[in-house]
VMD Tcl script that draws the C-alpha trace (Angstrom):
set ca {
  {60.88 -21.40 34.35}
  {64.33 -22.80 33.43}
  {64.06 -21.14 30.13}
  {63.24 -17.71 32.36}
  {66.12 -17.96 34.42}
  {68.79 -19.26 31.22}
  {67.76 -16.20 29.43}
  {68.04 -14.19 33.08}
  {71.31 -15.79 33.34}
  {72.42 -15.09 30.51}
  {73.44 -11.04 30.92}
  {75.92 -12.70 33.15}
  {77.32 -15.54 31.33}
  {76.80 -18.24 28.54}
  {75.06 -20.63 29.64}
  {74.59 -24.34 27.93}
  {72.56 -27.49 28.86}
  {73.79 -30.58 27.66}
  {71.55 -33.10 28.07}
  {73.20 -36.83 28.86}
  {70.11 -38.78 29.97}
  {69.74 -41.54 27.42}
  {68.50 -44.96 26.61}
  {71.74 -46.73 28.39}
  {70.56 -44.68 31.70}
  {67.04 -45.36 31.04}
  {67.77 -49.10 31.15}
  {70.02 -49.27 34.00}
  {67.61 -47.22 36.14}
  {65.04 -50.24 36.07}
  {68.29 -52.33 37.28}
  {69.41 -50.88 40.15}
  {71.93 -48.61 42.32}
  {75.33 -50.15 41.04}
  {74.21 -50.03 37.23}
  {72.05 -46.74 37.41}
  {74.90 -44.61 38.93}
  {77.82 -46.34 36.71}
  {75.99 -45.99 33.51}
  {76.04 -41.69 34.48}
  {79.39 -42.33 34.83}
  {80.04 -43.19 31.45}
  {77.41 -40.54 30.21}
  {79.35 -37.97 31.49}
  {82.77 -38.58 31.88}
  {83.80 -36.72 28.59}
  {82.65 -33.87 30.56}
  {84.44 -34.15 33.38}
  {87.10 -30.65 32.28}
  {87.91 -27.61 33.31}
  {86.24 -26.76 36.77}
  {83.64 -29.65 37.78}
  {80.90 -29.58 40.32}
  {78.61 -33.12 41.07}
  {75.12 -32.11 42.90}
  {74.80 -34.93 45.85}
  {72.30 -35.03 48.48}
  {76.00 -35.97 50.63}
  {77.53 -33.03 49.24}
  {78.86 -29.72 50.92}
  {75.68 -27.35 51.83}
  {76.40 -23.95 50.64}
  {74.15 -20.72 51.10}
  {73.93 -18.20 48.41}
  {76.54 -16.09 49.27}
  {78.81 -19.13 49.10}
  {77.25 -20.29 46.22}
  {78.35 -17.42 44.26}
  {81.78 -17.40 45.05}
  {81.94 -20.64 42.28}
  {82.18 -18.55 39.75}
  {85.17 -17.36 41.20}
  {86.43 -20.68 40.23}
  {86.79 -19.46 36.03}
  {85.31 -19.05 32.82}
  {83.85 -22.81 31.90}
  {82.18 -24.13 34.98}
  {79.97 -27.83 34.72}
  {77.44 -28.96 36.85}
  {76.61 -32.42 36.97}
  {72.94 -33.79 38.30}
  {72.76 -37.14 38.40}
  {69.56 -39.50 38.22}
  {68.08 -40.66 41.96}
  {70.53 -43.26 42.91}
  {73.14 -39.99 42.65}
  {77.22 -40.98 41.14}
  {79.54 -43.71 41.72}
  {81.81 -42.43 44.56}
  {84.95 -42.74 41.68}
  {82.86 -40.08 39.83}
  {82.56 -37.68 42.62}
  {85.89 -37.57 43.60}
  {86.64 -37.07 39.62}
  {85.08 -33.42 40.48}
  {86.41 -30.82 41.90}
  {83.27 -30.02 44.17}
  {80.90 -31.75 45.40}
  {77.77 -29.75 46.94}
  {73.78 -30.41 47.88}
  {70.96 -28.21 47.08}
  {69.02 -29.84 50.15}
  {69.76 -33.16 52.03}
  {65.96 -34.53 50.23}
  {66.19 -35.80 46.84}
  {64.37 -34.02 44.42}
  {62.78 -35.50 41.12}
  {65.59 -33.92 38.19}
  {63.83 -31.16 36.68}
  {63.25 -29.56 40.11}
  {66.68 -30.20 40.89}
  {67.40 -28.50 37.86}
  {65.28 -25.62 38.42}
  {66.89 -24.85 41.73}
  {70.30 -24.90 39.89}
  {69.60 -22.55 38.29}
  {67.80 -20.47 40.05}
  {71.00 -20.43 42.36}
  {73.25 -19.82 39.69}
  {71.43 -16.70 38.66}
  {71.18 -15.60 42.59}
  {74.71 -16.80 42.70}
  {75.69 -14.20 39.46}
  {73.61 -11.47 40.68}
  {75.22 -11.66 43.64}
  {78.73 -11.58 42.15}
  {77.58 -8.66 39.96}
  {75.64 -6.47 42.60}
  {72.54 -7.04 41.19}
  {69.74 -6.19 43.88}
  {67.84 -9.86 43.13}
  {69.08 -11.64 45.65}
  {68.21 -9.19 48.32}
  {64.69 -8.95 46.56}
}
mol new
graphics top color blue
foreach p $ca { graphics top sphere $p radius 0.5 }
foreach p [lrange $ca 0 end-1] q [lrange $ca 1 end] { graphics top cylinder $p $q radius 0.2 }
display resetview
C-alpha cells in the first residue's frame, strides 16, 4: 500500500524514502529509552534541513485540512518517524514541527502507511482533487 500511495503521490510531488533504521538503532533498541532515542538522533541529524517535521505521539494533532496546509511550508519537506521510544527532546525541538498521527503508538510501518496516506489526502486537498471528500 505505501508503494500505491508513493506512486498516487507522486502526480503531486517527488516523493523519496530514506531509510535510516540500521544496526546502531537495532542495538540500542534492546538497551533502552535513553540509547534507543539518541542513537535516531545521530541517524538522522544530517537530515535535519530545509523544512523538518518529527511524528510524536506528544506532538500537535492536526486534521486533514490542517495537514495539508504543510505543504504550504515549501518545496523539500522531511518527515521524521522515529522507533517506539519516539526522539530525544534536543531532536524535536531541532524541527520545525512537531505533530501526532494519533496519541497510540503504532508499530513503524503502520505509522508509515498513515503518513502517507495523509500526505496524499493532504496534496489532494491542496490541489482540489475530490479524494479526500471520497
Amino acid at each position: 500500500m505505501i508503494d500505491e500511495f508513493s506512486k498516487m503521490i507522486s502526480r503531486f510531488a517527488k516523493i523519496e524514502e530514506i531509510p535510516l533504521f540500521n544496526a546502531k538503532i537495532a542495538s540500542a533498541q534492546s538497551k533502552g529509552a535513553a540509547e534507543a532515542q539518541k542513537a535516531y538522533s545521530q541517524s538522522f541529524e544530517p537530515y535535519l534541513k530545509n523544512y523538518t517535521l518529527a511524528l510524536d505521539k506528544g506532538g500537535e494533532e492536526l486534521d486533514s485540512e490542517n495537514f495539508s496546509k504543510i505543504f504550504e511550508e515549501g518545496a523539500d519537506i522531511r518527515f521524521f518517524i522515529g522507533g517506539a521510544y519516539g526522539f530525544e527532546r534536543e531532536f524535536l525541538d531541532r524541527t520545525q514541527r512537531v505533530i501526532s498521527l494519533s496519541r497510540l503508538t503504532y508499530a513503524h510501518k503502520i505509522a508509515k502507511l498513515a503518513l502517507f496516506e495523509q500526505i496524499y489526502r493532504g496534496l489532494c486537498i491542496k490541489n482540489n482533487h475530490p479524494y479526500h471528500k471520497e
